[in-house]
LUMLUMLUM-586599 format. One record per residue (C-alpha): residue number from 1; residue in three letters; x, y, z. Coordinates in steps of 0.1 Angstrom, whole numbers. Each point is the difference from the previous one (the first is absolute). Last residue first. Example, Ala and Ser with C-alpha at 12.3 -4.5 7.8 and 13.67 -1.06 7.14 Angstrom:
% residues 2
+-----+------+-------+-------+-------+
! pos ! code !     X !     Y !     Z !
+-----+------+-------+-------+-------+
!   2 !  ser !   137 !   -11 !    71 !
!   1 !  ala !   -14 !   -34 !     7 !
+-----+------+-------+-------+-------+
***
This chain:
% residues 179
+-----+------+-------+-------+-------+
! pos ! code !     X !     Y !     Z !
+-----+------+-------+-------+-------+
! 179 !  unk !  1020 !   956 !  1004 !
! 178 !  unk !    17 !   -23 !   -25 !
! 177 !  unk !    18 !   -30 !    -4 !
! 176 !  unk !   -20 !   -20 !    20 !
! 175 !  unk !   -38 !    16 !   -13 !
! 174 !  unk !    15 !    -3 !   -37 !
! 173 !  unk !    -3 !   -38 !     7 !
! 172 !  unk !   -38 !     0 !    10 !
! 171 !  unk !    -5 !    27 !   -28 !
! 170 !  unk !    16 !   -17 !   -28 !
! 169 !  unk !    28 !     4 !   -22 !
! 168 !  unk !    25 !     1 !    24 !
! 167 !  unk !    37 !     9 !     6 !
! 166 !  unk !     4 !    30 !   -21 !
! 165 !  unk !   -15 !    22 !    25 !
! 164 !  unk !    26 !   -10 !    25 !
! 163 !  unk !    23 !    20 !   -24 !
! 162 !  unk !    29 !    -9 !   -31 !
! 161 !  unk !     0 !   -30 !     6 !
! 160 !  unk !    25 !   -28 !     9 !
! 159 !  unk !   -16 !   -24 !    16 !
! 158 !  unk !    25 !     0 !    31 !
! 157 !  unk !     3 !    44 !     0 !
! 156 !  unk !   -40 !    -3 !    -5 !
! 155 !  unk !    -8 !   -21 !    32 !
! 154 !  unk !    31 !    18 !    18 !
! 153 !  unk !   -20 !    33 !    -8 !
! 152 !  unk !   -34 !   -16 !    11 !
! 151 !  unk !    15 !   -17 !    29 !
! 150 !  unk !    17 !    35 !    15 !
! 149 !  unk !   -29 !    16 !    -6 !
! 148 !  unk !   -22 !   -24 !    22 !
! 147 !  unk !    28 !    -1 !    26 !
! 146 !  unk !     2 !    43 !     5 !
! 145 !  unk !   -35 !    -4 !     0 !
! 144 !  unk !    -4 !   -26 !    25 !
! 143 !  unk !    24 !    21 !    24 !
! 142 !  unk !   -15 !    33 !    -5 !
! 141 !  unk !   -35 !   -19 !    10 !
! 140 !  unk !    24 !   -12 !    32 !
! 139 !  unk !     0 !   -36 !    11 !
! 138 !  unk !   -21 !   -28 !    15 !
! 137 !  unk !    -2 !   -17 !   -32 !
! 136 !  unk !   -34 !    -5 !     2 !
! 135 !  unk !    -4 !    39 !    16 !
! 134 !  unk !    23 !    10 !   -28 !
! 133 !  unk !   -22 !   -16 !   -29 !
! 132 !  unk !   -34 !    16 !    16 !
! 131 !  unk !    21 !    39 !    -3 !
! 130 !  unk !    11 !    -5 !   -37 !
! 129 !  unk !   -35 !   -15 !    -9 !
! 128 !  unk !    -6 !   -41 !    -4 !
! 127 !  unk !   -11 !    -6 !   -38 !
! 126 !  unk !    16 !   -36 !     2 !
! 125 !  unk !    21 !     0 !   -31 !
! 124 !  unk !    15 !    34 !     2 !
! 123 !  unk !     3 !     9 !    42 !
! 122 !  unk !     3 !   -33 !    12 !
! 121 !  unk !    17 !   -16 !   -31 !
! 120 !  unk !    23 !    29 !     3 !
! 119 !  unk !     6 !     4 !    39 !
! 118 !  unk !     2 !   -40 !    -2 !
! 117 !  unk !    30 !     3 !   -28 !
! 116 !  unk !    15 !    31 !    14 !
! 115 !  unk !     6 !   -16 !    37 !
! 114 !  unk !    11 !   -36 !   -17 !
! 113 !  unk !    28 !    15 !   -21 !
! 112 !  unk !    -8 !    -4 !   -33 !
! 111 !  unk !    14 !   -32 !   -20 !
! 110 !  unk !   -36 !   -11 !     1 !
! 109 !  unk !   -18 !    23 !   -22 !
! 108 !  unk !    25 !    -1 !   -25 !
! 107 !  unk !    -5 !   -42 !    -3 !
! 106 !  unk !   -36 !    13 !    -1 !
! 105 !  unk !     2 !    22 !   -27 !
! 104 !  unk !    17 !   -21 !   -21 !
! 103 !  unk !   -22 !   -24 !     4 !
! 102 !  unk !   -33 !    26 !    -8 !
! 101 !  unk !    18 !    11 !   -31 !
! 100 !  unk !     7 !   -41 !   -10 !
!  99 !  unk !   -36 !    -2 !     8 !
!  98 !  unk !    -5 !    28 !   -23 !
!  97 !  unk !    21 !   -13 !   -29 !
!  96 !  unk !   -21 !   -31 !    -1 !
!  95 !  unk !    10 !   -36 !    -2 !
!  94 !  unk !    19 !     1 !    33 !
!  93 !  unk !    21 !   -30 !    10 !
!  92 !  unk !    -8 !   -27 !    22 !
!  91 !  unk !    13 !     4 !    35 !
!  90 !  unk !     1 !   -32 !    23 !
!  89 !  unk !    39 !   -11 !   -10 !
!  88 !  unk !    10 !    37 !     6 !
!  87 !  unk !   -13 !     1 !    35 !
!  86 !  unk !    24 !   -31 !     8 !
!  85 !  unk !    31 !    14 !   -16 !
!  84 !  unk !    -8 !    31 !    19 !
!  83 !  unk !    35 !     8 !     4 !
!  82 !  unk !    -4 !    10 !    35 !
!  81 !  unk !   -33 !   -33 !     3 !
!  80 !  unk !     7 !     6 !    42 !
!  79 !  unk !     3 !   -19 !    24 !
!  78 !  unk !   -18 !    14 !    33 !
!  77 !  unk !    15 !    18 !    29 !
!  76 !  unk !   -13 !    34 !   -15 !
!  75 !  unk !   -37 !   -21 !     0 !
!  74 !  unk !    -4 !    16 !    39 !
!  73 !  unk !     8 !    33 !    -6 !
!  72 !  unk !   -26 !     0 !   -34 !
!  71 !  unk !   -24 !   -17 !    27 !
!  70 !  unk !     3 !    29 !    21 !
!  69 !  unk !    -2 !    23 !   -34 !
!  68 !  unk !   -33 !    -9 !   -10 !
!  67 !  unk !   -21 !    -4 !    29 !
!  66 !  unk !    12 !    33 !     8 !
!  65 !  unk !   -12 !    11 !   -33 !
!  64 !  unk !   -32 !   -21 !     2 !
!  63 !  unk !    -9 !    19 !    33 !
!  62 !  unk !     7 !    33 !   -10 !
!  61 !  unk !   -21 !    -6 !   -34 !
!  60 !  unk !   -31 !    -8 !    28 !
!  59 !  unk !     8 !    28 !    16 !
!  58 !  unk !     2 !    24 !   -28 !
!  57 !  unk !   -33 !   -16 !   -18 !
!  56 !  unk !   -17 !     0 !    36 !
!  55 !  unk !     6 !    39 !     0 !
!  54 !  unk !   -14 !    15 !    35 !
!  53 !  unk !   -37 !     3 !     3 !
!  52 !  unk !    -2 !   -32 !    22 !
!  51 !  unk !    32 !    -7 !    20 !
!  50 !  unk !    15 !   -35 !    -9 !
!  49 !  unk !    16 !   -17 !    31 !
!  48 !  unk !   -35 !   -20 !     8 !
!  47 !  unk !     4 !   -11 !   -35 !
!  46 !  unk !    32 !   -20 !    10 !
!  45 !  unk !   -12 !   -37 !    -9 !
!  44 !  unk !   -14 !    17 !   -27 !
!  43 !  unk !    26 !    17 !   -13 !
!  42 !  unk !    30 !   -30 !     8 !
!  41 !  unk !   -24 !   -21 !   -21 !
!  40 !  unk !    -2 !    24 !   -31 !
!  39 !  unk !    39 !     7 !     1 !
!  38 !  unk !     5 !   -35 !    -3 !
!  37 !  unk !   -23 !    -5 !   -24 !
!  36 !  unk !    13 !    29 !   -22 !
!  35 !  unk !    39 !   -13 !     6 !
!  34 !  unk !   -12 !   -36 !   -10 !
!  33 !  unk !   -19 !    14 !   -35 !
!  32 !  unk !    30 !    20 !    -2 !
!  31 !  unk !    27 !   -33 !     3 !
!  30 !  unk !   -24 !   -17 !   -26 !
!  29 !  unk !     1 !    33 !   -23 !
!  28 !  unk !    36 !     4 !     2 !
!  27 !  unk !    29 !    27 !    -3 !
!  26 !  unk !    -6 !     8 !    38 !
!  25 !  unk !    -3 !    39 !     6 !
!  24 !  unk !   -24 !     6 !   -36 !
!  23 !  unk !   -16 !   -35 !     6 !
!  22 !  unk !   -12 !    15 !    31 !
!  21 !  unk !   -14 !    35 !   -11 !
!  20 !  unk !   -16 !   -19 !   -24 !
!  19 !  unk !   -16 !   -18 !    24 !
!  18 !  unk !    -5 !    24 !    26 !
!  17 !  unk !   -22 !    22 !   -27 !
!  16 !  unk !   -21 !   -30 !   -10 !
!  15 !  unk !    -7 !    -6 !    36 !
!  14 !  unk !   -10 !    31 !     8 !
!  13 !  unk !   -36 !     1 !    -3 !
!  12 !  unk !    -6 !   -32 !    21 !
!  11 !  unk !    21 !    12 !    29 !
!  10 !  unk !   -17 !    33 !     0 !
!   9 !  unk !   -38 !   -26 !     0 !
!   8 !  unk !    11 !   -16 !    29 !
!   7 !  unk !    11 !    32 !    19 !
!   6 !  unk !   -36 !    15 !    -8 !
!   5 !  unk !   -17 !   -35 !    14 !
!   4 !  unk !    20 !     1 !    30 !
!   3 !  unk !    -9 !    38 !     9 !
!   2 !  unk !   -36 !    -4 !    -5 !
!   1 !  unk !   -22 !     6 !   -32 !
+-----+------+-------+-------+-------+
***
Protein backbone atom coordinates (compact mmCIF):
# COMPACT_ATOMS: atom_id res chain seq x y z
CA UNK A 1 0.00 0.00 0.00
CA UNK A 2 1.55 3.44 -0.96
CA UNK A 3 1.74 6.55 0.86
CA UNK A 4 -1.61 8.15 -0.67
CA UNK A 5 -3.57 5.16 -0.15
CA UNK A 6 -2.36 4.89 3.75
CA UNK A 7 -3.24 8.71 4.26
CA UNK A 8 -6.70 7.92 2.57
CA UNK A 9 -7.50 5.22 4.70
CA UNK A 10 -6.21 7.70 8.32
CA UNK A 11 -8.69 10.13 7.02
CA UNK A 12 -11.33 7.44 6.74
CA UNK A 13 -10.70 6.11 10.34
CA UNK A 14 -10.97 9.27 11.96
CA UNK A 15 -13.84 10.64 10.91
CA UNK A 16 -16.03 9.55 13.68
CA UNK A 17 -13.51 10.87 16.12
CA UNK A 18 -13.38 14.57 14.32
CA UNK A 19 -16.98 14.59 14.47
CA UNK A 20 -17.69 14.34 17.77
CA UNK A 21 -14.81 16.15 18.51
CA UNK A 22 -16.63 18.82 16.39
CA UNK A 23 -19.98 18.98 17.71
CA UNK A 24 -18.21 19.05 21.20
CA UNK A 25 -16.39 22.77 20.02
CA UNK A 26 -19.49 23.98 17.95
CA UNK A 27 -22.81 23.06 19.83
CA UNK A 28 -24.15 21.59 16.38
CA UNK A 29 -24.13 18.56 14.35
CA UNK A 30 -24.72 20.49 10.86
CA UNK A 31 -21.98 23.16 11.87
CA UNK A 32 -19.60 19.72 12.81
CA UNK A 33 -20.51 17.82 9.77
CA UNK A 34 -19.18 21.47 7.94
CA UNK A 35 -16.10 21.81 10.36
CA UNK A 36 -15.21 17.83 9.50
CA UNK A 37 -15.47 18.60 5.78
CA UNK A 38 -13.69 21.50 5.95
CA UNK A 39 -10.96 20.05 7.86
CA UNK A 40 -11.05 16.91 5.40
CA UNK A 41 -10.52 19.22 2.24
CA UNK A 42 -7.83 21.55 3.76
CA UNK A 43 -6.00 17.69 4.61
CA UNK A 44 -5.94 16.62 1.47
CA UNK A 45 -5.35 19.49 -0.52
CA UNK A 46 -2.27 19.82 2.11
CA UNK A 47 -1.27 16.03 2.27
CA UNK A 48 2.06 16.89 0.96
CA UNK A 49 2.44 18.88 4.49
CA UNK A 50 1.56 15.63 6.47
CA UNK A 51 4.82 13.71 7.53
CA UNK A 52 4.27 9.88 7.40
CA UNK A 53 4.87 8.17 10.80
CA UNK A 54 4.02 11.20 12.72
CA UNK A 55 0.29 11.37 14.34
CA UNK A 56 -2.32 12.08 11.45
CA UNK A 57 -5.15 11.92 14.32
CA UNK A 58 -3.09 15.01 16.04
CA UNK A 59 -2.73 16.78 12.93
CA UNK A 60 -5.73 16.25 11.49
CA UNK A 61 -7.59 17.36 15.12
CA UNK A 62 -4.90 20.51 14.81
CA UNK A 63 -6.40 21.38 11.69
CA UNK A 64 -10.24 21.24 12.74
CA UNK A 65 -9.28 23.23 15.93
CA UNK A 66 -7.89 26.02 13.98
CA UNK A 67 -10.49 25.67 11.63
CA UNK A 68 -12.64 26.04 14.55
CA UNK A 69 -11.66 28.96 16.25
CA UNK A 70 -10.83 31.31 13.06
CA UNK A 71 -14.31 31.04 12.11
CA UNK A 72 -15.39 31.40 15.99
CA UNK A 73 -13.24 35.06 15.49
CA UNK A 74 -15.04 35.67 12.54
CA UNK A 75 -18.96 34.74 13.85
CA UNK A 76 -17.98 37.30 17.12
CA UNK A 77 -19.40 40.09 14.73
CA UNK A 78 -22.51 38.05 14.41
CA UNK A 79 -26.04 38.54 16.22
CA UNK A 80 -26.39 36.65 18.57
CA UNK A 81 -29.71 34.43 20.09
CA UNK A 82 -28.15 36.05 24.15
CA UNK A 83 -31.27 35.21 25.65
CA UNK A 84 -31.75 32.28 23.51
CA UNK A 85 -35.32 33.03 22.95
CA UNK A 86 -34.75 31.58 19.49
CA UNK A 87 -32.86 28.29 20.77
CA UNK A 88 -35.60 27.89 23.25
CA UNK A 89 -38.48 27.86 20.61
CA UNK A 90 -36.49 24.70 18.82
CA UNK A 91 -35.95 22.66 22.07
CA UNK A 92 -38.54 20.06 23.07
CA UNK A 93 -38.40 19.01 26.44
CA UNK A 94 -36.76 15.87 27.85
CA UNK A 95 -38.98 12.86 28.62
CA UNK A 96 -36.22 10.96 30.39
CA UNK A 97 -34.29 11.93 33.44
CA UNK A 98 -31.09 10.94 31.60
CA UNK A 99 -31.36 13.25 28.77
CA UNK A 100 -32.31 15.89 31.25
CA UNK A 101 -28.63 14.54 33.00
CA UNK A 102 -27.02 14.64 29.66
CA UNK A 103 -28.62 18.59 29.24
CA UNK A 104 -27.46 19.58 32.17
CA UNK A 105 -24.32 18.42 31.58
CA UNK A 106 -23.86 20.08 28.50
CA UNK A 107 -25.18 23.58 29.47
CA UNK A 108 -22.13 22.81 32.28
CA UNK A 109 -19.97 21.79 29.71
CA UNK A 110 -20.20 24.95 27.91
CA UNK A 111 -19.94 27.60 30.60
CA UNK A 112 -16.13 26.38 30.88
CA UNK A 113 -13.61 28.40 29.71
CA UNK A 114 -12.76 27.37 26.14
CA UNK A 115 -8.98 26.11 27.06
CA UNK A 116 -10.43 23.52 29.75
CA UNK A 117 -13.37 22.50 27.78
CA UNK A 118 -11.22 21.34 24.41
CA UNK A 119 -8.29 20.03 26.90
CA UNK A 120 -11.33 17.92 28.42
CA UNK A 121 -13.17 16.72 25.54
CA UNK A 122 -9.70 16.18 23.97
CA UNK A 123 -8.20 14.36 26.65
CA UNK A 124 -11.83 12.55 28.16
CA UNK A 125 -14.11 12.30 25.27
CA UNK A 126 -11.64 11.80 22.54
CA UNK A 127 -9.09 9.28 24.18
CA UNK A 128 -6.13 11.65 23.04
CA UNK A 129 -3.08 11.09 25.88
CA UNK A 130 -1.85 14.01 28.11
CA UNK A 131 1.30 14.63 25.87
CA UNK A 132 -0.91 14.14 22.07
CA UNK A 133 -3.55 16.79 23.69
CA UNK A 134 -0.68 19.36 24.28
CA UNK A 135 0.86 18.97 20.86
CA UNK A 136 -3.03 19.82 19.42
CA UNK A 137 -3.16 22.45 21.63
CA UNK A 138 0.28 23.51 21.05
CA UNK A 139 0.81 23.83 24.87
CA UNK A 140 2.49 22.22 27.78
CA UNK A 141 1.34 18.44 29.15
CA UNK A 142 1.53 20.41 32.70
CA UNK A 143 -0.59 22.84 30.99
CA UNK A 144 -3.46 20.41 29.69
CA UNK A 145 -3.52 18.83 32.98
CA UNK A 146 -3.59 21.66 35.07
CA UNK A 147 -6.91 22.67 32.42
CA UNK A 148 -8.37 19.05 32.52
CA UNK A 149 -8.55 19.21 36.37
CA UNK A 150 -9.60 22.48 36.54
CA UNK A 151 -12.87 21.43 34.09
CA UNK A 152 -13.58 18.39 36.02
CA UNK A 153 -13.68 20.33 39.45
CA UNK A 154 -15.61 23.32 37.93
CA UNK A 155 -17.74 20.46 36.06
CA UNK A 156 -18.71 19.12 39.66
CA UNK A 157 -18.64 22.63 41.62
CA UNK A 158 -21.62 23.69 38.62
CA UNK A 159 -23.55 20.15 38.99
CA UNK A 160 -23.20 20.13 42.29
CA UNK A 161 -21.63 16.78 43.28
CA UNK A 162 -20.00 15.59 45.56
CA UNK A 163 -16.78 14.27 43.00
CA UNK A 164 -16.20 13.90 39.15
CA UNK A 165 -17.00 10.37 39.84
CA UNK A 166 -20.46 11.12 40.55
CA UNK A 167 -20.96 12.71 37.23
CA UNK A 168 -21.60 9.59 35.06
CA UNK A 169 -23.05 6.38 34.99
CA UNK A 170 -21.41 5.09 32.05
CA UNK A 171 -17.99 4.52 30.81
CA UNK A 172 -18.00 6.95 27.76
CA UNK A 173 -19.09 9.76 30.33
CA UNK A 174 -17.04 8.56 33.28
CA UNK A 175 -14.01 8.86 30.72
CA UNK A 176 -14.67 13.05 30.89
CA UNK A 177 -14.96 13.31 34.36
CA UNK A 178 -12.36 10.95 35.23
CA UNK A 179 -8.82 10.04 34.47
Amino acid sequence: MNDRAEFTAGLMKALPSLRAFAISLSGRAERADDLVQDTLMRAWAHADSFQPGTNLNAWLFTILRNLFHSEYRKRRREVQDEDGVYAARLSVQASQEAHLDVQDFRLALETLPPDQREALLLVGASGFSYEETAEICQCAVGTIKSRVNRARTKLAQILAVDGPEELAQDARSRSLTTR
